[in-house]
Backbone as JSON, one array per atom type, in Angstrom:
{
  "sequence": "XXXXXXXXXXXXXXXXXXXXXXXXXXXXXXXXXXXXXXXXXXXXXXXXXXXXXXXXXXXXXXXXXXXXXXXXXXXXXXXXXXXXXXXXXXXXXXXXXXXXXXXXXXXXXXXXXXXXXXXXXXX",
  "N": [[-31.89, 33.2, 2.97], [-34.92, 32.66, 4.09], [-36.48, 32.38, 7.76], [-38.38, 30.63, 8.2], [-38.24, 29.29, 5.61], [-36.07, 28.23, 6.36], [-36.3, 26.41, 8.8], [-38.51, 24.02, 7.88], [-36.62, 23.26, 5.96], [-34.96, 22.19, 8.16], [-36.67, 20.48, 9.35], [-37.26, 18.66, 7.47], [-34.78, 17.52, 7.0], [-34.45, 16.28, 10.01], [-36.56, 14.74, 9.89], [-35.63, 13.02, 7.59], [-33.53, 11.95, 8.7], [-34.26, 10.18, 10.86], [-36.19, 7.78, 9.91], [-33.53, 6.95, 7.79], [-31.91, 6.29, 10.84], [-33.93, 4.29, 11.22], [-34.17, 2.39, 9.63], [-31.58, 1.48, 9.63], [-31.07, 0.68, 11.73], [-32.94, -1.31, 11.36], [-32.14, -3.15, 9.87], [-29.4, -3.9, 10.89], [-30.6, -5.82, 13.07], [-31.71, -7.82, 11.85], [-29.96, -8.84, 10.57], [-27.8, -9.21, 11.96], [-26.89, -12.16, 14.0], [-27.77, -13.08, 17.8], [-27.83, -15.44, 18.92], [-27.8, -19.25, 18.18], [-28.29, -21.94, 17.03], [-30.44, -25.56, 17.61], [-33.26, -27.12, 17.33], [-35.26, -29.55, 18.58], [-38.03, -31.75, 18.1], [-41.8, -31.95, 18.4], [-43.75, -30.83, 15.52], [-46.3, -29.09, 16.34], [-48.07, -26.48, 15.57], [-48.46, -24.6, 12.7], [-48.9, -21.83, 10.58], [-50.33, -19.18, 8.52], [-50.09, -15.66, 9.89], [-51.43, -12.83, 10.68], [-52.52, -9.07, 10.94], [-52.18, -7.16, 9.09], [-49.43, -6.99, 8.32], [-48.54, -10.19, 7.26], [-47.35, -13.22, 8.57], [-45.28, -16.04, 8.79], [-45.78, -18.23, 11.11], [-44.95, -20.39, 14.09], [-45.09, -23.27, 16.6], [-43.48, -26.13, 18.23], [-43.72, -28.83, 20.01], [-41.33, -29.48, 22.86], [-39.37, -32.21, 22.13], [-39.49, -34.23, 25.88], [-38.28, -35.71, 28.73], [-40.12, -38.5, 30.05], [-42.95, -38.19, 31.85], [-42.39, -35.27, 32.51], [-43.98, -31.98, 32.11], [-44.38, -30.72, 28.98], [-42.6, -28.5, 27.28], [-42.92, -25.67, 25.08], [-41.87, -24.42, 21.74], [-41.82, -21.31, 20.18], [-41.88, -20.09, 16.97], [-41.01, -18.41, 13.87], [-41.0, -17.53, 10.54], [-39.06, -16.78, 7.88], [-38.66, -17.48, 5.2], [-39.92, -18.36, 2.36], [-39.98, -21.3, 1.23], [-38.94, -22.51, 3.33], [-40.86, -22.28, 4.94], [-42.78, -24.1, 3.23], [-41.84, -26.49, 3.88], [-42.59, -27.1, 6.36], [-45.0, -26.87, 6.29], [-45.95, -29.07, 5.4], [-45.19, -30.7, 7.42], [-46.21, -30.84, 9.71], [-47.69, -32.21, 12.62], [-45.52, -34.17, 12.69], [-41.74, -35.44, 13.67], [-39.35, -32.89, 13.86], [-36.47, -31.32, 13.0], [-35.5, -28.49, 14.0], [-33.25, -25.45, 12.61], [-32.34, -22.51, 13.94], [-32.03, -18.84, 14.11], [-31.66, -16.51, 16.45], [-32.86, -13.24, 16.84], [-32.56, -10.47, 18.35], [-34.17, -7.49, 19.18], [-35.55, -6.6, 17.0], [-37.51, -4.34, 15.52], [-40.48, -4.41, 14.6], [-43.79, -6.4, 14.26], [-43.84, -7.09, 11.73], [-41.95, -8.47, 10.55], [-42.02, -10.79, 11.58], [-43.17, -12.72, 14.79], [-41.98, -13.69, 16.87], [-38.6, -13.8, 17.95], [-37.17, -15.77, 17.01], [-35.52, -17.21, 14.3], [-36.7, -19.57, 11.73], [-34.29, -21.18, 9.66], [-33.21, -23.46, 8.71], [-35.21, -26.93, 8.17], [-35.5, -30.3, 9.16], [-37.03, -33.12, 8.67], [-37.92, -35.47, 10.32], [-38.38, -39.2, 10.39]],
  "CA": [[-32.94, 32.23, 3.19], [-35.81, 33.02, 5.47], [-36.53, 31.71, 8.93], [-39.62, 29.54, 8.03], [-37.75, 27.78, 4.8], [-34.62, 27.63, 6.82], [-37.32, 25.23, 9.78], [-39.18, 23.48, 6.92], [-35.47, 21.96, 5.71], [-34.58, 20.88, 8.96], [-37.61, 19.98, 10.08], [-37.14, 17.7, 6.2], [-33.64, 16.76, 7.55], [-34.53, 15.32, 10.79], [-37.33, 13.37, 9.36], [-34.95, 11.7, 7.02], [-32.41, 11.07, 9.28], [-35.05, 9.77, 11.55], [-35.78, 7.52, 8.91], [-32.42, 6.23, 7.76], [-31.56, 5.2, 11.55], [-34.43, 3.2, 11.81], [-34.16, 1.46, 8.35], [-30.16, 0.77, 9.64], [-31.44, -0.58, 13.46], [-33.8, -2.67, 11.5], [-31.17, -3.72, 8.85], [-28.5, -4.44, 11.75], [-31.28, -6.49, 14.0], [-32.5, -8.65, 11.23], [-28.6, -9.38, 10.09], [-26.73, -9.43, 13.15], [-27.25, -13.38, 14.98], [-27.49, -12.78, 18.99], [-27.63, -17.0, 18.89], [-27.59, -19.54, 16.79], [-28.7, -23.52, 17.53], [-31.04, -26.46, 17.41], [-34.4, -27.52, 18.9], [-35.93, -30.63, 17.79], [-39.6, -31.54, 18.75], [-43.16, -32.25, 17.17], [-45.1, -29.76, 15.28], [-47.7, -28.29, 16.66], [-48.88, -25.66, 15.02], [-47.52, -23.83, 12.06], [-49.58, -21.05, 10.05], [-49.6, -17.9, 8.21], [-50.8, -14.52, 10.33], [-51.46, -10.88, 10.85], [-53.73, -8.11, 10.16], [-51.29, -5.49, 7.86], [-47.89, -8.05, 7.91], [-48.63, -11.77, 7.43], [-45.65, -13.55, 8.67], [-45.67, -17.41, 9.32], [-45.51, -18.5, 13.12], [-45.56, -21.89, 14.45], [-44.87, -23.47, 17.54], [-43.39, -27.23, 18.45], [-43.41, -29.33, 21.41], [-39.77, -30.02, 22.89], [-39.38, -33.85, 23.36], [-38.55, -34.32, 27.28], [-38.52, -36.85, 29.45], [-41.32, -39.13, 30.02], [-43.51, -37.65, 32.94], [-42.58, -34.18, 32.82], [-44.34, -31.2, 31.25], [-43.35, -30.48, 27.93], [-42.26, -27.25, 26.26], [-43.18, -24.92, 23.88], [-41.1, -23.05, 21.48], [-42.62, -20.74, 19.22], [-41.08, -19.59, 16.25], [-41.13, -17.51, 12.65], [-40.34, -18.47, 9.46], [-39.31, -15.55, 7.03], [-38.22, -17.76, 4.21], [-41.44, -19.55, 1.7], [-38.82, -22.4, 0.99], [-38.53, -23.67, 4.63], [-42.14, -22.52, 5.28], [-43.62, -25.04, 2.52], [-41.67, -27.54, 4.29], [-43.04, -26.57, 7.73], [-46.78, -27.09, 6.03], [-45.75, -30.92, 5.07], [-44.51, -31.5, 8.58], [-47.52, -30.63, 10.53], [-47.49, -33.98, 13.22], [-44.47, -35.22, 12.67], [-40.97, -34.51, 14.88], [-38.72, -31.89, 13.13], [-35.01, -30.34, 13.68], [-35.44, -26.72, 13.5], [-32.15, -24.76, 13.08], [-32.71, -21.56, 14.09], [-31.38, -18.07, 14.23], [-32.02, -15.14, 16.8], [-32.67, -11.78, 16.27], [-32.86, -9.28, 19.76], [-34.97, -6.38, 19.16], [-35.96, -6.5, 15.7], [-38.67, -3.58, 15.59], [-41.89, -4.65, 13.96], [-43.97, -7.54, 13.95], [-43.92, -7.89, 9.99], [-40.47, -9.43, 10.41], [-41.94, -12.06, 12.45], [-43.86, -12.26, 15.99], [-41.01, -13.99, 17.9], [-37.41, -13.81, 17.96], [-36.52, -17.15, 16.61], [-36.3, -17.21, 12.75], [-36.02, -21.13, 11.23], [-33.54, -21.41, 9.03], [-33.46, -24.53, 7.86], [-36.03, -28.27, 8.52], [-34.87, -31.62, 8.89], [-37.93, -33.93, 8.92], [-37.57, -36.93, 11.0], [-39.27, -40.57, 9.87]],
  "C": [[-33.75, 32.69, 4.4], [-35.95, 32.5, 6.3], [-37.68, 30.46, 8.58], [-39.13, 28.36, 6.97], [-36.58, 27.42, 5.83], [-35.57, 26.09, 8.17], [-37.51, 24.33, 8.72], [-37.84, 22.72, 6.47], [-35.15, 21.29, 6.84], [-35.23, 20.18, 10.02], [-37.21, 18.3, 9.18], [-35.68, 16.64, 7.2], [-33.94, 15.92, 8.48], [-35.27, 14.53, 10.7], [-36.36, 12.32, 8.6], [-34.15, 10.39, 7.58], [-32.7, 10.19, 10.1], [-35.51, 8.0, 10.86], [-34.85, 6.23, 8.47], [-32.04, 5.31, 9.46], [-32.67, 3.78, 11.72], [-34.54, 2.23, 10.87], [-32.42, 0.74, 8.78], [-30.37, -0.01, 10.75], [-31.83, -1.88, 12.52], [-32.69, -3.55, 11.27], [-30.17, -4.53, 9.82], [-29.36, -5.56, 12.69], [-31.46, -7.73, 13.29], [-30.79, -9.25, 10.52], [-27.57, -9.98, 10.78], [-27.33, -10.99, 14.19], [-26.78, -12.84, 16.21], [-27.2, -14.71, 19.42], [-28.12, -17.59, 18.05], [-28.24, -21.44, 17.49], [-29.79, -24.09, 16.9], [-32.28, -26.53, 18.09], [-35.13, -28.91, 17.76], [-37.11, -31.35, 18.6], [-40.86, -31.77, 17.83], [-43.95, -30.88, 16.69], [-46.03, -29.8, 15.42], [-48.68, -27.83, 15.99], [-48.05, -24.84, 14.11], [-48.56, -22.62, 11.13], [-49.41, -19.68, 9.85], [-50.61, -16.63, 8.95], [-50.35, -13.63, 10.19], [-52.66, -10.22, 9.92], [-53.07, -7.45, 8.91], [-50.54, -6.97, 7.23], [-48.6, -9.28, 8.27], [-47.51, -12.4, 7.24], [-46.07, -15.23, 9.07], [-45.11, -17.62, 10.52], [-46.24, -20.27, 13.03], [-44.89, -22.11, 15.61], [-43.91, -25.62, 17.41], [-43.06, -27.9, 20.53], [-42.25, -30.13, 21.69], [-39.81, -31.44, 23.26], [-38.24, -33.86, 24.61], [-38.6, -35.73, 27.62], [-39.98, -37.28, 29.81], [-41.85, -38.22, 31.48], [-43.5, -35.81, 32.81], [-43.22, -33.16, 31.65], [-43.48, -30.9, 29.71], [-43.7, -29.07, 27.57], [-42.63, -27.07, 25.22], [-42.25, -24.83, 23.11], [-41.51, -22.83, 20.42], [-41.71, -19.94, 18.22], [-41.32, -19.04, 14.9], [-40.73, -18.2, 11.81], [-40.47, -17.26, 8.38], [-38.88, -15.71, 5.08], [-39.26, -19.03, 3.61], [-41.04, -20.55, 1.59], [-39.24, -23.87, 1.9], [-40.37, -23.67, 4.44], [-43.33, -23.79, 4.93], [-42.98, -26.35, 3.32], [-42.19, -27.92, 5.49], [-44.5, -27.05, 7.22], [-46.4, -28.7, 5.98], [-45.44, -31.28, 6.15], [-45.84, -31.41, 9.49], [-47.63, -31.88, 11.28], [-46.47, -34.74, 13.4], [-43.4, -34.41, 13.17], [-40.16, -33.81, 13.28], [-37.44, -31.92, 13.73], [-35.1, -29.2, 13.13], [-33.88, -26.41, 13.74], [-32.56, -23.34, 13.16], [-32.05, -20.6, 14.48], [-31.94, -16.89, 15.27], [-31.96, -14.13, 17.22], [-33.0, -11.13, 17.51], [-33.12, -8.28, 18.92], [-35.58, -5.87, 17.57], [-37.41, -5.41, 16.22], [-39.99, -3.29, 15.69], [-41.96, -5.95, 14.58], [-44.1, -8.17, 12.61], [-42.81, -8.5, 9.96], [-40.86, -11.07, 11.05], [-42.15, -11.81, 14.25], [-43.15, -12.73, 17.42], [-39.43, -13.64, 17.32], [-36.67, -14.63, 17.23], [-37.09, -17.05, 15.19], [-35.54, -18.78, 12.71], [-35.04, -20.87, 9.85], [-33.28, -22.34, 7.95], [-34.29, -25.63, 8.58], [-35.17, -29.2, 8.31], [-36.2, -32.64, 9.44], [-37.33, -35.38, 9.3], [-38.94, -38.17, 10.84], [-39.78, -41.02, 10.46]]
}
């Protein structure tokens, strides 16, 4: 085998393998829970974005105590299911359960950390 095909395969090789780890990071980021919990709060804002990846993002405001600032928390939604339920809630308080993911790669997975899981609309 000559010197130039013998480059040209493992030039091939390390692209693949290149590749495979980053299809297994993603795979392990987007599978593996770093935490796991509750937040319950009014929707804000919920809607679908991006230029390439359109991922749904929404936000809610944490109910605090009377007087003090209230909280954000902004969050993803990678499942159409919850999402349609997320459009019907718009105004009204919620229980997000939510799962999240440390270092997930992209933003087509979603533009924060926090994926919802499941809704619990409150009356």
């Amino acid at each position: 085998m000559t010197t130039s095909k013998r480059i040209v395969l493992s030039l091939i090789g390390l692209v693949a393998a290149a590749i495979l780890l980053f299809c297994a990071y993603t795979w392990i980021t987007l599978h593996l829970t770093y935490s796991e919990g509750e937040r319950a709060g009014f929707l804000q804002k919920f809607s679908k974005r991006g230029w390439v990846c359109k991922t749904w993002e929404g936000e809610i405001l944490l109910t605090s105590m009377p007087g003090a600032i209230p909280e954000k928390f902004e969050f993803s939604v990678r499942d159409d299911a919850v999402a349609q339920q997320l459009l019907a809630a718009t105004g009204k308080r919620v229980l997000l359960t939510y799962e999240q993911h440390k270092g997930v790669p992209t933003a087509c997975f979603g533009e924060t950390e926090y994926y919802i899981a499941k809704v619990q609309i409150s009356q």
